[in-house]
N, C-alpha and C positions, 0 to 999 in steps of 0.2 A: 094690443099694441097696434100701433098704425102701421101701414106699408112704405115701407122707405119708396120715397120716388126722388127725390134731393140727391145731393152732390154727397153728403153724410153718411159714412156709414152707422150702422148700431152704437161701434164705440163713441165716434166722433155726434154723434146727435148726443147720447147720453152728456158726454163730456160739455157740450154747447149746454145743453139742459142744465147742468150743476153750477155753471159760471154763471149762467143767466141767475140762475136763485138767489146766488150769492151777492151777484150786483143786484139785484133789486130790493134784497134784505139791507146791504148795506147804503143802497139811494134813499129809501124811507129812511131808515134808523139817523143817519148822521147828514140829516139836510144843515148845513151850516157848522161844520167839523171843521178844521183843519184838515189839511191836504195829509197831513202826517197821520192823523186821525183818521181818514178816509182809506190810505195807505196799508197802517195797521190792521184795521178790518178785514179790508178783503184779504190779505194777507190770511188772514186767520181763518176765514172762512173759505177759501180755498183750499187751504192744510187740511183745515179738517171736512171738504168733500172731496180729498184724495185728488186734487186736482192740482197741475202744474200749468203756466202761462208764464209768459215771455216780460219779460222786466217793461218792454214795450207797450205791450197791452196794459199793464199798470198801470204806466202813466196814463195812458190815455184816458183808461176809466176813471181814475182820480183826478184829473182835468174835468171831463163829460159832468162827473156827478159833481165836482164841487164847480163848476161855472154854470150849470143848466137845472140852477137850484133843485136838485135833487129826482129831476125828468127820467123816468128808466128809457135805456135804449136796446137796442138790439145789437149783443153782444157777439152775434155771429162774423160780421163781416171783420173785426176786429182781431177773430182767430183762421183767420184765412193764413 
């Protein structure tokens, strides 16, 4: 494992790490979804990597992924 030198700790990188998979599984998979569709997803794939995020960050990644047809972003600055 690498050496924390970031603002992150162990929990908090792990936790960035599993959001990030999760948005990137659901940017590929539902390029051209519905926002409800896109919604549901990540929904589902955060539950099931034991991960919780802010109704906030929702939107916003369902915005990102359904207006920037399907482009991954970088989920970190989102959960500041």
């Amino acid at each position: 494992m690498s050496e924390q030198t970031g603002k992150y700790s162990d929990d908090r990188s792990a936790q960035v790490e599993a959001v990030q998979g999760v948005v990137d599984r659901v940017a590929s998979w539902q390029d051209g979804a519905t926002e409800e569709t896109v919604r549901d997803e990540l929904t589902k794939g955060l539950t099931e990597a034991g991960v919780t995020v802010p109704d906030t960050f929702l939107d916003e990644a369902v915005r990102r992924i359904n207006h920037n047809d399907g482009e991954h972003f970088d989920v970190a600055p989102l959960l500041d």
